[in-house]
C-alpha positions as CSV (number, residue, x, y, z in Angstrom):
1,X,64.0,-10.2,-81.0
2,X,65.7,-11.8,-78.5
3,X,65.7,-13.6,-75.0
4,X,66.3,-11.5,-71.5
5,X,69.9,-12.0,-70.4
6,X,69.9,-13.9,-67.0
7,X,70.4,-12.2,-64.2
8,X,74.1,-12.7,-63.3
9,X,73.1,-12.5,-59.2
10,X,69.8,-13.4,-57.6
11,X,67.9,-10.3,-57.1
12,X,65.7,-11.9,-54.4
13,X,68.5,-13.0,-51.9
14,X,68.2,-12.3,-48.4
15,X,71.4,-10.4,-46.8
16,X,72.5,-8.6,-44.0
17,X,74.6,-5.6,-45.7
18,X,76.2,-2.3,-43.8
19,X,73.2,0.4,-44.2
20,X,75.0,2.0,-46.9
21,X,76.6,-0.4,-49.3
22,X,75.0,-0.5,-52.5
23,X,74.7,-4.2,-53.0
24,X,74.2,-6.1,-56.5
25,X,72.0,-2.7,-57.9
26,X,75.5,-2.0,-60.1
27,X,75.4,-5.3,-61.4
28,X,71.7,-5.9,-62.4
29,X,71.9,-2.5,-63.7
30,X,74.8,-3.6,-66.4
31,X,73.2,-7.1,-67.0
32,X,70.9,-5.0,-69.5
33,X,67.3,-3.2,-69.2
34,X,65.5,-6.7,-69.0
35,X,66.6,-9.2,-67.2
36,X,65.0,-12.8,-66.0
37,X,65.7,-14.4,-62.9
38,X,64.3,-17.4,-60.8
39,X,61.0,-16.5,-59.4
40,X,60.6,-16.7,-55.6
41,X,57.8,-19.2,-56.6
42,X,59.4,-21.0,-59.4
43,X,59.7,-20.5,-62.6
44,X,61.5,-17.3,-64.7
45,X,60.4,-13.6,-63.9
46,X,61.7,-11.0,-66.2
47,X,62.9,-7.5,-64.4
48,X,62.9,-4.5,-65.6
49,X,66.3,-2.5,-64.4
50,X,66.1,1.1,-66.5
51,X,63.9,3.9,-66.3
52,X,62.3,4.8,-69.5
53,X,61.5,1.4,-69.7
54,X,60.3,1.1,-66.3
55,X,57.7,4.0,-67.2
56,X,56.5,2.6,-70.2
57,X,55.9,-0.9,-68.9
58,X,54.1,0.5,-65.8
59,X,51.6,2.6,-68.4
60,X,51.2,-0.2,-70.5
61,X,47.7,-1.6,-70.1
62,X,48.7,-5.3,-71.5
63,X,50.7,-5.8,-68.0
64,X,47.9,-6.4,-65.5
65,X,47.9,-6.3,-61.5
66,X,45.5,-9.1,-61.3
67,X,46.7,-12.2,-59.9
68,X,44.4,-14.2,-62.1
69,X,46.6,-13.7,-64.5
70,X,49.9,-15.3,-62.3
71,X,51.1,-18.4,-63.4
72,X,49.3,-21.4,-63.3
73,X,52.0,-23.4,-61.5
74,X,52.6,-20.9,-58.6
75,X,51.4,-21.0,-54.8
76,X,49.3,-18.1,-54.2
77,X,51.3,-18.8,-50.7
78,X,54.2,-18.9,-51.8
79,X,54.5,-16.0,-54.4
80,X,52.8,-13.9,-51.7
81,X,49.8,-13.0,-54.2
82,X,46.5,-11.0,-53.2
83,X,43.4,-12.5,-53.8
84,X,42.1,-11.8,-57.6
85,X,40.1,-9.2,-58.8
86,X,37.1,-11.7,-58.7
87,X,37.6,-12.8,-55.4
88,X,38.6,-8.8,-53.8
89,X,38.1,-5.6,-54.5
90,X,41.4,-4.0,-54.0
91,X,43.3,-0.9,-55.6
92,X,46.1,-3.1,-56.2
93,X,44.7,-5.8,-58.3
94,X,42.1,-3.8,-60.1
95,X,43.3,-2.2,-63.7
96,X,41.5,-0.3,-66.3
97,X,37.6,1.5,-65.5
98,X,37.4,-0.4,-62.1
99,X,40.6,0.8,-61.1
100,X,40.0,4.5,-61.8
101,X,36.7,4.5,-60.5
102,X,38.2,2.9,-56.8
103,X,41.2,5.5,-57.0
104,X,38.5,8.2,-57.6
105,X,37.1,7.4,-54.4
106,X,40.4,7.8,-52.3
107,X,42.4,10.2,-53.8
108,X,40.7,13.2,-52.2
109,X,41.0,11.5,-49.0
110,X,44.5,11.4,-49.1
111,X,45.5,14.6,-51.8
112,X,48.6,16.8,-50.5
113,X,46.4,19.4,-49.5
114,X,44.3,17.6,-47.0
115,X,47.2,15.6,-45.7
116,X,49.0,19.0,-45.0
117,X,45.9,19.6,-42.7
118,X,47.0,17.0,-40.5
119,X,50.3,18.2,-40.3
120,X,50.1,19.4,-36.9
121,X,48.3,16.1,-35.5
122,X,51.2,13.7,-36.9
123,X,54.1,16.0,-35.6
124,X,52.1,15.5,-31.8
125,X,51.7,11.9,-32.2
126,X,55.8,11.7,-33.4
127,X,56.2,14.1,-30.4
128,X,53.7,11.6,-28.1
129,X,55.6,8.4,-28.8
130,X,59.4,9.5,-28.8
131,X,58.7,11.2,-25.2
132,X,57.8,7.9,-23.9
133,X,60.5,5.9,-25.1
134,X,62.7,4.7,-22.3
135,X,66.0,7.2,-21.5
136,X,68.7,4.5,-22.2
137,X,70.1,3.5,-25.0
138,X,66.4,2.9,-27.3
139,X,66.0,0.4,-30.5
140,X,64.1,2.8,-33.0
141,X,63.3,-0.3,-34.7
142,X,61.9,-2.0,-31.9
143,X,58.6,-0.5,-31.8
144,X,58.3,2.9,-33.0
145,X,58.7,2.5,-36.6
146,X,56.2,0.4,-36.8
147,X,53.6,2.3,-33.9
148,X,54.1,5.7,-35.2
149,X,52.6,4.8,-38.9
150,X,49.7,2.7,-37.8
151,X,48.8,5.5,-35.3
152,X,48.6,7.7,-37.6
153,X,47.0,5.3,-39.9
154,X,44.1,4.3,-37.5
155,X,43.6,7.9,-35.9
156,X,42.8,9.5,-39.4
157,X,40.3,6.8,-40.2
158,X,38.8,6.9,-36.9
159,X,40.2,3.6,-35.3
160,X,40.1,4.1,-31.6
161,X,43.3,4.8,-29.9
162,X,43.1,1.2,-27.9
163,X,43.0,-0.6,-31.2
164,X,46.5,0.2,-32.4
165,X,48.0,-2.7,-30.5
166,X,45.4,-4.8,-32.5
167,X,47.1,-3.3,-35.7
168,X,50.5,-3.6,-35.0
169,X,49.6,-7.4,-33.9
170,X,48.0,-7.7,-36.9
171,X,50.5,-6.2,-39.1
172,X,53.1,-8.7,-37.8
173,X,50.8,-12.4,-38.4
174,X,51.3,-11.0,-42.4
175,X,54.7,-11.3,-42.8
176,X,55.0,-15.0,-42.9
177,X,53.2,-17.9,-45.4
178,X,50.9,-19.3,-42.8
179,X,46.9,-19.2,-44.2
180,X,45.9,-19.6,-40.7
181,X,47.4,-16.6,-40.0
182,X,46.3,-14.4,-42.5
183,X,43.1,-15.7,-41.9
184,X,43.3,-14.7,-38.1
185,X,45.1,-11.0,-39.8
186,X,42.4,-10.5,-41.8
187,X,39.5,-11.1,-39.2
188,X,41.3,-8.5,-36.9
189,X,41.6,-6.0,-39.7
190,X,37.5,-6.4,-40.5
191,X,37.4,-5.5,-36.6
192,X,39.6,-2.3,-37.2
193,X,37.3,-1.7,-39.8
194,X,34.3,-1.9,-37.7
195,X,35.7,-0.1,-35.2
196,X,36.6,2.4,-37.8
197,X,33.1,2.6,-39.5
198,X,31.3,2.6,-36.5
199,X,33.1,5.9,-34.8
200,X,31.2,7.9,-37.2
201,X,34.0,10.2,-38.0
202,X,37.3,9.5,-40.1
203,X,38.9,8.7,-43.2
204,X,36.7,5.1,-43.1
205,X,33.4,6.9,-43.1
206,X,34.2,9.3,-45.6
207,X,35.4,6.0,-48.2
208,X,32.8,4.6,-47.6
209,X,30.4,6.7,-48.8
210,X,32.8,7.8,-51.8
211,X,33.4,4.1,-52.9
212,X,31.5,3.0,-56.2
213,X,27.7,2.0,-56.0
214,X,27.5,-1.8,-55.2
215,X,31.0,-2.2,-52.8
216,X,30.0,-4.2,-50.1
217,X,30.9,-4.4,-45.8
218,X,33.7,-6.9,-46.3
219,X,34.7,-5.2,-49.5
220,X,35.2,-2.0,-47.4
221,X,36.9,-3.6,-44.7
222,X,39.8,-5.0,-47.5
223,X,40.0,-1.4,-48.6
224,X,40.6,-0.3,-45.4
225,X,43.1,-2.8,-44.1
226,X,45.1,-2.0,-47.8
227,X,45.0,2.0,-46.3
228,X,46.1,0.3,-42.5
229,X,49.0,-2.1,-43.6
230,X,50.9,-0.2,-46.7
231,X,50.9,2.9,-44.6
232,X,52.7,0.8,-42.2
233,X,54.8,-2.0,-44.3
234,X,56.8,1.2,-46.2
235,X,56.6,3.9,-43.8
236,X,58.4,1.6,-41.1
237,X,61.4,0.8,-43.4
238,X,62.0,4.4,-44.5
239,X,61.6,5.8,-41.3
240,X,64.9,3.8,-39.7
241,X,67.2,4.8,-42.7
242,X,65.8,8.4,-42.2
243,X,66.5,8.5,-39.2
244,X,69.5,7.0,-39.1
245,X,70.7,9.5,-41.2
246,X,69.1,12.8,-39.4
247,X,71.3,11.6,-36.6
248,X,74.1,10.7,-38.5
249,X,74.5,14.1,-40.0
250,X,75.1,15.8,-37.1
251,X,73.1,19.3,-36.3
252,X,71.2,20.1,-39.0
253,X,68.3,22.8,-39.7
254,X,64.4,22.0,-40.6
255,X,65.1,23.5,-44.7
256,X,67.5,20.4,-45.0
257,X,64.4,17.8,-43.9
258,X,62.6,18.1,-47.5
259,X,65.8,16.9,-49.2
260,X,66.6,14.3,-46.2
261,X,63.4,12.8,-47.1
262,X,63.8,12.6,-50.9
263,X,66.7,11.5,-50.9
264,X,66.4,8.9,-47.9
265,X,63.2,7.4,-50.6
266,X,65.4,7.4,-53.5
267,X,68.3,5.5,-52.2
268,X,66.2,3.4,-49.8
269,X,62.8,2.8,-51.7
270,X,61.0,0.8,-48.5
271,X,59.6,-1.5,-51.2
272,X,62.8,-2.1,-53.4
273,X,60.2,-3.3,-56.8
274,X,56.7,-2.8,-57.5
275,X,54.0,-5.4,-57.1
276,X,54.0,-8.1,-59.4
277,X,52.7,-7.2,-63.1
278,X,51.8,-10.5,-65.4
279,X,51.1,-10.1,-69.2
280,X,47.9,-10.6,-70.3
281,X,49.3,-11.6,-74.0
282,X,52.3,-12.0,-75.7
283,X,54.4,-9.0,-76.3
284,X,57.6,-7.5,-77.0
285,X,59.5,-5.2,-74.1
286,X,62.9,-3.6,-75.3
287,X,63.4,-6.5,-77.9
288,X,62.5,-9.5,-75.6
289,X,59.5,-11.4,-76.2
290,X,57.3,-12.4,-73.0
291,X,55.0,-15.4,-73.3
292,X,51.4,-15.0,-71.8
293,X,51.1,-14.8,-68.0
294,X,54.6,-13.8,-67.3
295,X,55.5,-11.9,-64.0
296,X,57.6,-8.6,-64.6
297,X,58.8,-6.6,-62.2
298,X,60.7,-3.1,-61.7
299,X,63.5,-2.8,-59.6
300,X,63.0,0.4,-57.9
301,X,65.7,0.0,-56.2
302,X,68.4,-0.8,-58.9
303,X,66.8,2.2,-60.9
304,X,67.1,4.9,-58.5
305,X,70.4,4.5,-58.0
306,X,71.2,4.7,-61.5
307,X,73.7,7.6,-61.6
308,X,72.3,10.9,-63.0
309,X,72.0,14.5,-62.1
310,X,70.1,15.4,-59.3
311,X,70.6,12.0,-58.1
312,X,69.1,9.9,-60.6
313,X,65.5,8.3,-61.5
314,X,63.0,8.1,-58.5
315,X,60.3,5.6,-58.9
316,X,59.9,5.0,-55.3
317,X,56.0,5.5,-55.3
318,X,55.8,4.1,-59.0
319,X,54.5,5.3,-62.0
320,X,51.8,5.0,-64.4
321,X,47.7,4.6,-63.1
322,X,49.0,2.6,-60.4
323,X,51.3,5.7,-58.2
324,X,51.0,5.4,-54.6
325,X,47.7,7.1,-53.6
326,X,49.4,7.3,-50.4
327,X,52.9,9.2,-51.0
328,X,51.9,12.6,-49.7
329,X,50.8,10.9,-46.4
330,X,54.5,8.7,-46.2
331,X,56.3,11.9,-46.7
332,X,54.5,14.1,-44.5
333,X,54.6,11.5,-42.2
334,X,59.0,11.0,-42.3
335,X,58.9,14.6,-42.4
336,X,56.9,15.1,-39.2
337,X,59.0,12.8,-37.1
338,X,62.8,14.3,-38.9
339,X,61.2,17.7,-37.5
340,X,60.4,16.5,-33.8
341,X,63.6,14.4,-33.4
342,X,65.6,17.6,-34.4
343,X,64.1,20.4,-32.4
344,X,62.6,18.6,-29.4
345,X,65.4,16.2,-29.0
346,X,68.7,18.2,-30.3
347,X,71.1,15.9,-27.9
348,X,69.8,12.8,-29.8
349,X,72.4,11.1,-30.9
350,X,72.9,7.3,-32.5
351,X,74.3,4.8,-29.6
352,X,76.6,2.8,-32.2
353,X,78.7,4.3,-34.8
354,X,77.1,4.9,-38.0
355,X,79.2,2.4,-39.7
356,X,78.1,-0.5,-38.0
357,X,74.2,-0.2,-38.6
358,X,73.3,-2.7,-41.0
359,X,70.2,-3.4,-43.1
360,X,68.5,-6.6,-43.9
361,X,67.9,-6.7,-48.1
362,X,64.5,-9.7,-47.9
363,X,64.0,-9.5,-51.1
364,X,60.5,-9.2,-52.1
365,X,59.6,-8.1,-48.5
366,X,61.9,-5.0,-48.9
367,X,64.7,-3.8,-46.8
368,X,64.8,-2.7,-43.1
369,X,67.5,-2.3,-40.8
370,X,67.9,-4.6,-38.3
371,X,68.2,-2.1,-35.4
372,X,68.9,1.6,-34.9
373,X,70.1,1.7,-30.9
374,X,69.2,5.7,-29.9
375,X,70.3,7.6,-27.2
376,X,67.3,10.3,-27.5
377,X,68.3,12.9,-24.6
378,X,72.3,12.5,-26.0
């Protein structure tokens, strides 16, 4: 048994990269399977950088999504933690029963079969949004990566349409380490919810009376705003380096969207590693011992680009109990807007050349690029 080799380059630097260039994924990858690295809160983290690996910590039930079990030392701030279990019901911090029993309760809401019946709805609201951007020269970036999710988002719960502003707004306090505003965040996510609950028809209603016996109003209204602001947070990034690439390519036919869109994920995973994982004992991953309470990670990122046929590994919607309940809706989602940009807008065309987009790697926070300047009617 031995101790994880250090990571020879810190896998939480910020950095302003051309869209394209792969960045330090070649060199984590060769560090080893395991590697630790300086927390973004202090103190070590170990990262997982392989696939089978990956898989079997992310099935492994002594790694736990609870932030009770973080270390002592870190700021809940800081480390950009969830309240714990105790404190919030969420799907992201629960494990085991109480996990399965809250993913039972969404996971018809958001199954590829009933996503595909809002096909048509999405592709209008894509079709809505691009139409009204100006004519000029348009930043993609600007707004309409982050509207077009949080439309769809609030529409299929039942938000009313004059309440998306309030989301996007919303959206935009969580980014920072400010309580204050995640307090003022929060409170305008409770009134989405409302909102939500009270127009008697959506996605909202329907959770709420498929949610486990005893979840309460402000219980709900956290569940909700986790469905508002990951449908956003990942949809936003992987729509610009979709997009940037539809346009990029030149021409191309509707059968080639599916793979634009799978591969797109896989080399751009729009969260680059899972959410934090801490051991709930001691154990032993791939001959490294990990003390009690230690924060593992996967880099999705470094492990999809892992050469290999077909591309290599995809765990951009992770693995394990904890898969994205809401990867059908993210892909039918990118698809929907690939498919309007290409046959209602076939003289779009970027407004820079490809080459000098660039994306900015934040770590944690995932990578987005920094602008993608449009010329929509060519």
């Amino acid at each position: 048994m031995s101790s994880a080799p250090l990571a020879p380059v810190d896998p939480f630097a910020v950095a302003v990269r051309p869209l394209d260039e792969p960045g330090n994924a070649a060199t984590l990858r060769a560090a080893g399977p395991i590697v630790q690295a300086e927390a973004p809160a202090g103190g070590p983290v170990w990262i997982i950088t392989e696939e089978a690996l990956a898989r079997q910590a992310l099935a492994d039930d002594r790694l736990v999504k609870d932030p009770a079990w973080a270390p002592r030392s870190w700021n809940r701030w800081a480390a950009g933690l969830e309240p714990t279990a105790a404190e919030q019901l969420s799907l992201t911090t629960l494990d085991g029963p109480a996990h399965t029993a809250l993913r039972r309760a969404h996971t018809p809401l958001l199954s590829a079969r009933r996503v595909q019946g809002y096909a048509g709805r999405i592709g209008s609201i894509a079709r809505e949004l691009l139409t009204a951007q100006a004519p000029g020269p348009v930043d993609l970036m600007d707004e309409f990566t982050t509207r077009f999710p949080l439309a769809v988002i609030c529409e299929l719960l039942g938000v009313p349409d004059d309440r998306v502003d309030q989301a996007i707004a919303a959206c935009r306090q969580l980014n920072g380490e400010d309580p204050a505003a995640f307090a003022a965040a929060m409170a305008a996510f409770s009134e989405l919810a409302e909102a939500a609950l009270a127009s008697g028809d959506g996605m909202a209603v329907e959770l709420r009376e498929r949610v486990p016996e005893g979840v309460d109003d402000r219980e709900l209204h956290y569940l909700l705003f986790g469905l508002i602001f990951a449908s956003q947070i990942t949809t936003d990034a992987a729509l610009g380096f979709l997009l940037a690439r539809v346009l990029a390519d030149g021409p191309i036919g509707a059968d080639a969207i599916d793979g634009l869109v799978t591969d797109g994920l896989r080399r751009h995973p729009p969260a680059p590693f899972t959410l934090w994982r801490f051991t709930r004992t001691a154990l032993e991953l791939s001959g490294v011992r990990l003390p009690e309470r230690a924060p593992v990670l996967v880099d999705i990122a470094v492990i999809n680009t892992a050469p290999g046929p077909a591309g290599g590994p995809d765990l951009t919607f992770g693995a394990g109990p904890h898969f994205c309940v809401g990867a059908q809706l993210a892909q039918l989602e990118l698809r929907a807007v690939a498919e309007v940009l290409v046959t209602d807008f076939p003289r779009a065309r970027l407004a820079v050349p490809y080459a000098d987009l660039r994306r900015t790697d934040r770590g944690m926070q995932g990578s987005r690029l920094t602008a993608l300047p449009v010329l929509l009617r060519g």
